[in-house]
C-alpha positions in Angstrom: -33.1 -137.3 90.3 -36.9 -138.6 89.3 -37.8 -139.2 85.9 -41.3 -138.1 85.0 -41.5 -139.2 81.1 -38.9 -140.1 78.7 -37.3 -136.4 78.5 -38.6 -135.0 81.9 -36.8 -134.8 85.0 -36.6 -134.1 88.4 -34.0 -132.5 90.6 -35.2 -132.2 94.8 -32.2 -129.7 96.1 -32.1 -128.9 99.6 -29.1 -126.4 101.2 -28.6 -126.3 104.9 -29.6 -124.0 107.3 -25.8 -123.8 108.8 -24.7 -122.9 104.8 -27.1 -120.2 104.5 -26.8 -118.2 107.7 -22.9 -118.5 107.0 -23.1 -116.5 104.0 -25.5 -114.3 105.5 -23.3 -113.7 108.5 -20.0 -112.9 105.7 -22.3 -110.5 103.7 -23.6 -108.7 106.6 -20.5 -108.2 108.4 -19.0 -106.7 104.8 -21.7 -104.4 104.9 -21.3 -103.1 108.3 -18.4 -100.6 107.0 -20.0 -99.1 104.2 -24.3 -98.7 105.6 -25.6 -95.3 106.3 -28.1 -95.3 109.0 -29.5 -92.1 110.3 -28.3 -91.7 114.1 -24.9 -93.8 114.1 -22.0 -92.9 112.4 -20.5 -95.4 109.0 -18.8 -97.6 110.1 -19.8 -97.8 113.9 -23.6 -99.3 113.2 -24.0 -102.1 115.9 -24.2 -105.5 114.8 -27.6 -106.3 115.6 -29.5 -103.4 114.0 -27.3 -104.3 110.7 -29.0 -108.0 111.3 -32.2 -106.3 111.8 -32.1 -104.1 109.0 -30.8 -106.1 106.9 -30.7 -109.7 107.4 -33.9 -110.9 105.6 -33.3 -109.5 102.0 -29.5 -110.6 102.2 -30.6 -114.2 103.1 -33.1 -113.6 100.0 -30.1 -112.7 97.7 -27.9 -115.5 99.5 -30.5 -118.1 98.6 -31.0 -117.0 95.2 -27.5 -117.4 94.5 -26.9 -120.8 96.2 -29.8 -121.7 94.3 -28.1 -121.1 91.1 -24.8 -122.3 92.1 -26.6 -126.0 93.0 -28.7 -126.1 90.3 -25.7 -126.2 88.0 -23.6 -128.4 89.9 -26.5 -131.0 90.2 -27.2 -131.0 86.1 -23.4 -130.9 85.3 -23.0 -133.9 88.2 -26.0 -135.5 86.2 -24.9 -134.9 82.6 -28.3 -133.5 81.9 -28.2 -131.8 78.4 -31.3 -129.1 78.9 -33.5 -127.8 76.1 -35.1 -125.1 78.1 -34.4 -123.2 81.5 -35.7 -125.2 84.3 -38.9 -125.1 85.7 -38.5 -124.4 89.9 -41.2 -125.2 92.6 -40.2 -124.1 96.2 -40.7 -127.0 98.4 -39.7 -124.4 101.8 -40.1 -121.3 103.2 -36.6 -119.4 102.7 -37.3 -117.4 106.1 -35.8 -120.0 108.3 -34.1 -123.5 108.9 -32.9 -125.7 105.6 -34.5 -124.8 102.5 -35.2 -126.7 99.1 -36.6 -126.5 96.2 -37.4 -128.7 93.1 -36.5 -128.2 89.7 -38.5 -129.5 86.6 -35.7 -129.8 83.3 -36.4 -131.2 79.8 -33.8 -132.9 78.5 -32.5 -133.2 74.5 -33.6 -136.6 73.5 -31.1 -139.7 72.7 -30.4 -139.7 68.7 -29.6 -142.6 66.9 -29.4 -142.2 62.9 -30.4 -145.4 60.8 -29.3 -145.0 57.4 -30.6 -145.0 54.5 -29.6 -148.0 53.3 -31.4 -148.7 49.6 -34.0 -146.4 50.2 -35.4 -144.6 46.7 -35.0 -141.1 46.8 -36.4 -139.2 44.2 -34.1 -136.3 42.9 -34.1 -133.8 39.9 -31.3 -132.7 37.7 -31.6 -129.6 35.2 -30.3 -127.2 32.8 -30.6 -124.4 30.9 -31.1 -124.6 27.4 -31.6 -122.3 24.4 -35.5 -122.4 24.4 -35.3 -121.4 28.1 -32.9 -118.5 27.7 -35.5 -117.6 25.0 -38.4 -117.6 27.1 -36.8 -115.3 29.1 -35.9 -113.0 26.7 -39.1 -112.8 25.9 -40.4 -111.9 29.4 -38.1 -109.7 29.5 -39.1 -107.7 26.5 -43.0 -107.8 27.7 -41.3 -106.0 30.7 -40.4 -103.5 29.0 -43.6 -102.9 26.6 -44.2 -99.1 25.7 -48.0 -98.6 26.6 -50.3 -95.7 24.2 -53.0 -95.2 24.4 -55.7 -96.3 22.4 -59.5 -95.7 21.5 -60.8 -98.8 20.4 -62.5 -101.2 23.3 -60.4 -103.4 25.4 -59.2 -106.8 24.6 -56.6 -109.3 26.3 -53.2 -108.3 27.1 -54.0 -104.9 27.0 -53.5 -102.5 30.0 -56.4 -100.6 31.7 -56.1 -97.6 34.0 -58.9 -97.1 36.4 -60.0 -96.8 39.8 -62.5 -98.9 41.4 -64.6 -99.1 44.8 -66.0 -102.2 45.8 -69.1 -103.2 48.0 -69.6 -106.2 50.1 -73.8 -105.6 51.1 -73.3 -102.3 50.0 -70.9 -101.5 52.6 -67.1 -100.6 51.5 -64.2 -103.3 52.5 -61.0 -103.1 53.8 -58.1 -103.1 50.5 -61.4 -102.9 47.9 -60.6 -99.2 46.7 -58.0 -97.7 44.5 -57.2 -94.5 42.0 -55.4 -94.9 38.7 -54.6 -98.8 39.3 -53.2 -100.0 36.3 -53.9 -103.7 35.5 -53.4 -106.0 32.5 -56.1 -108.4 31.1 -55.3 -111.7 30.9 -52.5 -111.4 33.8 -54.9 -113.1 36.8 -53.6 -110.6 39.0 -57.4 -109.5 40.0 -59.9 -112.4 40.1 -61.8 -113.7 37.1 -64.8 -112.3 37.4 -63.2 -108.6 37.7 -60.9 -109.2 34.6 -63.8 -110.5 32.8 -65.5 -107.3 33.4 -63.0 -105.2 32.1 -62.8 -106.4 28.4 -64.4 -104.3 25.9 -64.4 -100.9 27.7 -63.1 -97.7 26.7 -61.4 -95.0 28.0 -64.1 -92.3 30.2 -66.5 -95.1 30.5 -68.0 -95.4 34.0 -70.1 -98.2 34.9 -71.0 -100.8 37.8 -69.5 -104.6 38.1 -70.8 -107.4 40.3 -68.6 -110.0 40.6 -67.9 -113.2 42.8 -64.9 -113.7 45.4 -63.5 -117.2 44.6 -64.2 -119.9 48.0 -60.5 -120.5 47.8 -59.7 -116.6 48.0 -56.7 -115.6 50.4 -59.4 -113.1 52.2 -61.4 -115.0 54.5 -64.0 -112.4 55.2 -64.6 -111.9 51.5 -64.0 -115.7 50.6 -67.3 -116.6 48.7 -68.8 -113.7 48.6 -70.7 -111.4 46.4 -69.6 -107.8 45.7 -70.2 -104.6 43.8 -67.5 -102.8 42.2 -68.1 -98.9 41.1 -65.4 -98.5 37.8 -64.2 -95.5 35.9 -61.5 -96.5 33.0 -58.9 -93.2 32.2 -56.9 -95.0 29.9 -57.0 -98.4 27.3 -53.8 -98.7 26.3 -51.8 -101.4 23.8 -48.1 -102.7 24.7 -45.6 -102.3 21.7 -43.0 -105.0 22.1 -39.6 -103.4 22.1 -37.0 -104.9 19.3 -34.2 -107.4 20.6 -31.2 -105.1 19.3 -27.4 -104.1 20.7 -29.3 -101.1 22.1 -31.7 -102.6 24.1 -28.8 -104.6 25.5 -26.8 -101.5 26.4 -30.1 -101.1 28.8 -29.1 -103.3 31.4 -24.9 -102.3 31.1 -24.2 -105.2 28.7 -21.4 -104.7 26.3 -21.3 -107.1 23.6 -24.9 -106.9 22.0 -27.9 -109.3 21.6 -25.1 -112.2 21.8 -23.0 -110.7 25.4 -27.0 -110.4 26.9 -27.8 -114.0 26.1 -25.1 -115.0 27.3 -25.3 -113.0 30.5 -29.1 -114.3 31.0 -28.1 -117.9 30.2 -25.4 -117.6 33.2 -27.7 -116.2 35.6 -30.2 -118.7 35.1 -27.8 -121.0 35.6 -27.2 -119.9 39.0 -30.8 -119.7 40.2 -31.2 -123.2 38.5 -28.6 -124.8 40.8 -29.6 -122.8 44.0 -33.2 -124.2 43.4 -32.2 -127.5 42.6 -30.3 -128.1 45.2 -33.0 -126.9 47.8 -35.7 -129.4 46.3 -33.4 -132.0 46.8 -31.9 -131.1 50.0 -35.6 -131.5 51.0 -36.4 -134.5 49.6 -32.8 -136.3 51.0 -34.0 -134.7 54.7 -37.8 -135.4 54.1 -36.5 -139.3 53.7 -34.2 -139.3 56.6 -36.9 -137.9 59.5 -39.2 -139.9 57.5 -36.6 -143.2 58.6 -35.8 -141.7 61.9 -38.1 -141.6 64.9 -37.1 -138.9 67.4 -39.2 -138.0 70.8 -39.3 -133.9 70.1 -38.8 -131.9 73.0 -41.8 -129.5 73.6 -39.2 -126.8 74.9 -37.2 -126.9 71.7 -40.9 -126.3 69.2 -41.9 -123.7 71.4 -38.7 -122.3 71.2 -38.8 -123.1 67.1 -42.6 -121.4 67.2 -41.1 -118.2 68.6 -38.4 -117.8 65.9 -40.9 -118.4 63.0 -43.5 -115.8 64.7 -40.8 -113.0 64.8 -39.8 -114.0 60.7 -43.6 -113.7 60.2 -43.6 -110.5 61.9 -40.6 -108.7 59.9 -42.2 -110.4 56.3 -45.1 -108.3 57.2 -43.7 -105.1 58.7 -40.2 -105.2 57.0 -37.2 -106.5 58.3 -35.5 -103.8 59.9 -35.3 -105.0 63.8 -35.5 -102.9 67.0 -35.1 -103.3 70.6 -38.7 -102.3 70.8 -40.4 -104.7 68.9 -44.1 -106.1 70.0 -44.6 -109.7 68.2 -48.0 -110.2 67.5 -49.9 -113.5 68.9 -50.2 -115.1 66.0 -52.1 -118.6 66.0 -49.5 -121.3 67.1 -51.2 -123.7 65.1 -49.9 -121.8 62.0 -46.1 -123.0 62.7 -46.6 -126.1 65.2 -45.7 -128.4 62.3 -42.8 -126.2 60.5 -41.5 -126.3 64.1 -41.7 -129.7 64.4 -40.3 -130.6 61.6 -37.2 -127.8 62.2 -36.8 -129.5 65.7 -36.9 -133.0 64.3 -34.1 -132.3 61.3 -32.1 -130.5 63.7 -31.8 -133.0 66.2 -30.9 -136.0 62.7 -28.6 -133.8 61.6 -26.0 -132.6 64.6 -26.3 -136.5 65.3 -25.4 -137.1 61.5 -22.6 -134.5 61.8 -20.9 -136.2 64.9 -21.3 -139.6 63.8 -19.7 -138.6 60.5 -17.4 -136.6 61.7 -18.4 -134.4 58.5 -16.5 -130.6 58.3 -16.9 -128.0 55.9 -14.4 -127.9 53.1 -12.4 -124.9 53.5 -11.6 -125.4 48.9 -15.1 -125.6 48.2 -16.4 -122.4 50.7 -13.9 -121.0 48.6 -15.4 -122.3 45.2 -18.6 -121.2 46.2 -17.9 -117.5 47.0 -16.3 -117.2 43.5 -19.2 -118.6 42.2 -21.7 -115.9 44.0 -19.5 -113.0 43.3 -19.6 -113.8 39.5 -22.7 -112.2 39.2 -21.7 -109.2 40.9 -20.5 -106.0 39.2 -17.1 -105.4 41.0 -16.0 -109.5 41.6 -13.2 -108.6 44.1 -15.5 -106.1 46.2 -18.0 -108.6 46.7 -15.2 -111.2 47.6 -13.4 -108.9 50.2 -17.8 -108.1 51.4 -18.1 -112.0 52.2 -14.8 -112.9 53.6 -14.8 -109.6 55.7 -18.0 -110.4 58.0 -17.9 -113.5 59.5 -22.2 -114.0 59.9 -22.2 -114.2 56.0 -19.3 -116.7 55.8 -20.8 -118.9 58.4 -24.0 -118.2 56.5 -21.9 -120.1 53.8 -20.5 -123.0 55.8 -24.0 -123.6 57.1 -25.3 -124.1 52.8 -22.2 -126.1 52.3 -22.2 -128.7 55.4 -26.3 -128.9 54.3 -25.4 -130.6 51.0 -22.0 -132.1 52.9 -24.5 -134.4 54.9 -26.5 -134.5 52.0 -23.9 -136.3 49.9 -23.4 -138.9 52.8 -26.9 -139.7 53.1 -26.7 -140.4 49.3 -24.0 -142.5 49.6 -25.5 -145.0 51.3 -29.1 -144.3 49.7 -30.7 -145.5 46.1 -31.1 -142.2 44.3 -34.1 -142.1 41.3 -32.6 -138.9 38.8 -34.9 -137.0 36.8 -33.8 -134.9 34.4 -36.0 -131.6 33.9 -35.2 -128.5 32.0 -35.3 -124.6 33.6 -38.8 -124.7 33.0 -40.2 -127.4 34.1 -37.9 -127.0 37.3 -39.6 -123.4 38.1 -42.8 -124.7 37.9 -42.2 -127.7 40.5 -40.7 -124.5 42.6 -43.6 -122.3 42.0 -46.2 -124.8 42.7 -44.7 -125.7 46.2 -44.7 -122.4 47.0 -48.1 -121.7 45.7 -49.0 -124.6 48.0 -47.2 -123.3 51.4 -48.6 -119.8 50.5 
């Protein structure tokens, strides 16, 4: 065994002549019974055409096989953990004589957790109070405006219906054309300058906007650029806010009124609140501890890592359906290389923190948390017997509940700074850090 770097190794095999030939000799004279060659009847084919016949592709298979069979006994003799299949280089010729080969393994690195003893760790806690339950009800009833239409120009927070063409150097771009797009001023769906152009139009009108593509914009070819856009509005129309009453309750299968609706709203928020809280922390505990924790990554395991966030790339963009068929595109590796890193690193922290623990999953509080997901459901005891029936969603489960398991131990030994934020403010923390990964 040579070491090349601090988690690559070495391994020179050889296997004897006299090993090989035996095998070969065993496998040939099995064969001898059961061959079919034109001229000699099965079973009485002479020895020596078998050997000639046959003898160099069943020394090929019993190479291949011995191979195998030392290359395992020579990482389990050396108690090499591999992150990747090995790497072989034949050092012979496998006609003839002794043969060897060389095989290149990485190995998983050597973990030892440090604590974080006193270390500040910034973490939120939040609720859901009557002004937020408000605000949502209020979303919710601009969700469900009634739109007429209306012959006075457009203003903000009205909804246009148009279609549009645009130009980039008078030449039509990809995603720039549409028919009977509705859109609704003062949104930010479209970019400035296109809202802009839209207030104080009427319905029929036709006319031509020029705008500007912002230098931030998510389309790099049109990133900065000037374009023309060809408009013809069909329809102005005004939202009518719809009354909070007992019947628009009933909408959404509530019985109980306005009241059993808020109260229905208030719990749900309550549930996404405490999913999302306890992700930003999670992060922020796990961000501290790779920050504290120094780890040699293994290229084999970010490759690996790279791979696995390609093909979730690939099924956000197509649709998650998978198939036996499917063709992964090449996307850039430069777009992952430091989610993978970062994957690879907190992977290898937390198995070590796991052992040195000894941490387990609560069977009590995988319990607990099921109840608590199938609240929200409309049949409680279906959902129960759907999670407890398939055991990919209940590991699914144990995986979220040893996450905040090690979470807790971290803490225990750690300084935590609390800040206490309301549903709003929490969602906006959320939506700017995804605003910022986007």
């Amino acid at each position: 065994l040579e070491t090349l770097s601090e988690l690559e190794r070495k391994l020179t095999i050889s296997l004897a002549d006299s090993e090989i030939q035996d095998e070969v000799n065993t496998r040939l004279k099995n064969l001898a019974p059961k061959v079919q060659i034109p001229g000699f009847r099965q079973g009485k084919v002479p020895v020596d055409v078998i050997r000639k016949r046959f003898s160099d592709k069943v020394r090929l298979e019993v190479i291949d096989e011995l191979m195998k069979n030392a290359l395992e006994k020579a990482i389990e003799g050396q108690n090499l953990k591999l992150t990747s299949y090995p790497k072989i280089n034949l050092t012979s010729s496998p006609d003839k004589g002794d043969f060897s080969f060389e095989a290149t393994v990485e190995v998983f690195p050597e973990v030892s957790i440090k604590e974080l003893e006193n270390d500040q760790i910034d973490l939120i806690e939040a609720q859901v109070d009557e002004a937020d339950v408000e605000d949502m009800i209020k979303k919710l009833l601009e969700q469900h405006k009634v739109w007429k239409d209306v012959e006075r120009a457009s203003q903000n927070a009205d909804q246009l219906v148009i279609d549009f063409k645009g130009f980039v150097d008078n030449v039509p771009f990809a995603g720039g054309e549409a028919t009977n797009f509705k859109v609704v001023l003062g949104e930010k769906r479209m970019i400035p300058d296109f809202e802009k152009g839209l207030l104080k139009r009427k319905a029929g009108q036709e006319f031509d906007m020029e705008v500007k593509f912002p230098e931030d914009y998510g389309q790099a070819d049109l990133a900065g650029k000037e374009a023309k856009f060809e408009i013809k509005v069909h329809q102005v129309q005004e939202g009518e806010m719809p009354e909070l009453t007992d019947e628009f309750a009933a909408k959404f299968n509530i019985e109980g009124g306005v009241e059993a609706l808020k109260k229905d709203i208030k719990e749900n928020m309550h549930r996404e609140l405490k999913k999302q809280v306890s992700q930003i922390n999670r992060k922020n505990v796990f961000d501290k501890l790779i920050e504290a924790n120094t780890v040699t990554l293994p290229q084999g395991l970010i490759d690996r890592e790279i791979e696995e966030l390609k093909h979730q790339m690939f099924h956000q963009v197509f649709g998650t359906k998978h198939h036996d068929n499917e063709v992964i595109p090449d996307f850039p590796r430069e777009l992952f290389l430091e989610q993978a890193k970062r994957r690879v690193h907190l992977s290898l922290l937390y198995v070590e923190y796991v052992k040195k623990h000894s941490l387990n999953v609560d069977s009590k509080r995988l319990d607990t948390m099921i109840e608590e997901m199938v609240s929200a459901f409309e049949n409680p005891s279906e959902a129960k017997e759907w999670y407890k029936t398939d055991e990919s969603r209940l590991d699914d489960l144990r995986g979220l509940i040893m996450e905040e398991t090690v979470m807790e131990k971290i803490l225990e030994f750690a300084k935590p700074s609390l800040k206490k934020l309301n549903y709003r403010e929490t969602m906006e923390i959320i939506n700017s850090k995804n605003d910022g990964e986007a």
